[in-house]
N, C-alpha and C positions, 0 to 999 in steps of 0.2 A: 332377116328370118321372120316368118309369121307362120301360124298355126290355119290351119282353113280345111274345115269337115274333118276333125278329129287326125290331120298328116303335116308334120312341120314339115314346111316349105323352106329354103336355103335360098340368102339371095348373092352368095358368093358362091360361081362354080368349083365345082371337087372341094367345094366344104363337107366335112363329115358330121352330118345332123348327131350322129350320137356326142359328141363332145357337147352338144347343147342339149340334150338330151339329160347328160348327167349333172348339168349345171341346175335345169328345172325340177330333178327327181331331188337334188338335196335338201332338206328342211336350213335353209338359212335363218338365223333367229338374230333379231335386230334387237341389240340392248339400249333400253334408254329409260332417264329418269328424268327429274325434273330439275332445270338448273339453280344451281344455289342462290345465286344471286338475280334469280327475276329472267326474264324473256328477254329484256331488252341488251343484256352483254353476249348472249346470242348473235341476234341480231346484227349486234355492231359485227362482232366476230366473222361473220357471213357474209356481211356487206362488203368489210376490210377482204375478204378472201374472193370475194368472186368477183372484186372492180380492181384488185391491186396492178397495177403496172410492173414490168420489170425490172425498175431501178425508180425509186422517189427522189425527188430534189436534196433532199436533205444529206442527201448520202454521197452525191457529188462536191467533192469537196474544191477540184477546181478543172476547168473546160481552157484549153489554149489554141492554136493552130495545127499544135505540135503533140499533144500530151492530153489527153482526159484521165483526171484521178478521182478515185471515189472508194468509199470504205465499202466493209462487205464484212459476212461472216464466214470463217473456215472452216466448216463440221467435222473436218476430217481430223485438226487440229482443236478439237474437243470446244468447239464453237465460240475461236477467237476472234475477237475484230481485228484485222488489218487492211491494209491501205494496195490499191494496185495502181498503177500506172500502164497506160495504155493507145498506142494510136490512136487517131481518133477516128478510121476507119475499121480497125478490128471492134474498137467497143461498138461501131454504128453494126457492123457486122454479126456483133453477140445480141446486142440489144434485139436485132430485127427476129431472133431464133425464139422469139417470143410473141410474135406476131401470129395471131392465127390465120391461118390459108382460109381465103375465100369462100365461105358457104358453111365453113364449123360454126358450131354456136359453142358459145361457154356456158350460158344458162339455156336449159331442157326446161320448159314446162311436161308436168303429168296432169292424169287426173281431169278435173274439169278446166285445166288451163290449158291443157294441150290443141295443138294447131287443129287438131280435128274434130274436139269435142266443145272448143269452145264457142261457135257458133252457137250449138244446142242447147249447150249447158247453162251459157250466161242467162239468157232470157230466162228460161227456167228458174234458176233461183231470184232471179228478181222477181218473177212472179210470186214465186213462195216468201221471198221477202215483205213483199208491199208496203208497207204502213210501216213497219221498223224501220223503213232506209230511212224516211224521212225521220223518228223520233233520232236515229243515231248522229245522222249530218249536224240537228239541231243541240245534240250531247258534245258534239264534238266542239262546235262553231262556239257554245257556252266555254267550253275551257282552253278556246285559245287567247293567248296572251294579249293586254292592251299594247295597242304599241301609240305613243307618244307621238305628237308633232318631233320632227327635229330642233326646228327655229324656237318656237313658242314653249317646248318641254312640257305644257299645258292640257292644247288639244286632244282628243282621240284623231286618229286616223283610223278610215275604213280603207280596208282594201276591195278594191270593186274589178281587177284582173291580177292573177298569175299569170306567170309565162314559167312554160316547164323549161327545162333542163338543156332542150334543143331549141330558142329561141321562142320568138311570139307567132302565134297561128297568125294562117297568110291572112285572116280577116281582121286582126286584132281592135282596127282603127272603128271596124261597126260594132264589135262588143262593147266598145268604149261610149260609144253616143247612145243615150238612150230612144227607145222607140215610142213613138206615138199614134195613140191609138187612133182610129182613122170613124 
C-alpha cells in the first residue's frame, strides 16, 4: 500500500483501503521511558531477541539415531520446564517451521537506514558530521582495552585488521602489507 497525490493505493487486489484507512486515522500513542538500568540491557535484550534461533545447545539435552531430547518450557502449564522426546525427523521437521522463507527479512530498517533512503541519507550526514567522526573514532580507539602479548604477558599488541563476522574480505592479504609510496 502507498499513498500517491493525496489516494491510497492498494498493492493486494480486492484489498479494502478503508481497513487501512482506519488503522492511519487512529492516534496510536507509543509509551516509553527511559530504562532503568542504562542502554546497554536493551540492547542486549534486542540483540538476544532478534538473532535468537529456535532451539540453543544448551537445551538439547541429548541427539541419538533414534530419539532427540531437549528441555523446553510449558506456558500452558504455568511455564514449567519439561523434557520431550522426539524423532529425529519430526524435531528436524518443527525445527525447520522456523526458518524464514526466502526473501522475509527479520530486521526492517527505517528512516535514514532504509533501502531507499540510505544512499542519500548516508553521505548527507557525513557531510554534516565532518570533523566529529574523526574526534569520535579517536574517543573510541582511546578506550579500547590493552590487549597483552599471549607468550610474553608483557608486550602490547596492536591490532592492524578485523575480519567481520562473515570471514576475511576477498583482499585481506593487500590490507595486511603495507604500501609504498612511489
Amino acid at each position: 500500500m502507498w499513498l500517491k497525490r493525496g489516494s491510497l493505493h492498494c498493492a493486494f487486489p480486492g484489498e479494502d483501503p478503508q481497513l487501512f484507512r482506519g488503522l492511519f486515522t487512529k492516534p496510536w500513542v507509543v509509551y516509553a521511558k527511559r530504562p532503568f538500568a542504562g542502554p546497554e540491557p536493551v540492547i542486549d535484550y534486542l540483540g538476544r531477541y532478534t538473532h535468537k534461533i529456535a532451539i540453543s545447545n544448551h537445551r538439547l539435552l541429548s541427539v541419538s539415531k533414534q530419539r532427540v531430547r531437549f528441555r523446553y518450557k510449558d506456558y500452558r502449564d504455568g511455564s514449567s520446564h519439561k523434557v520431550m522426546d522426539l524423532e529425529p525427523m519430526e524435531f528436524i521437521r518443527r525445527f525447520a517451521l522456523h526458518i524464514l522463507p526466502k526473501g522475509f527479512v527479520r530486521i526492517r530498517h527505517y528512516g535514514i537506514l532504509s533501502s531507499r533512503r540510505k544512499a542519500v541519507s548516508i553521505p548527507q550526514i557525513i557531510l554534516q558530521l565532518q570533523g566529529r567522526v574523526v574526534a569520535l573514532i579517536r574517543h573510541i580507539r582511546s578506550r579500547a582495552p590493552e590487549v597483552l602479548c599471549p607468550c610474553c604477558k608483557k608486550a602490547l599488541m596492536k591490532t592492524i585488521l578485523r575480519f567481520d563476522h562473515r570471514g576475511p574480505p576477498k583482499r585481506y592479504k593487500e590490507l595486511l602489507t603495507p604500501s609504498v609510496p612511489h
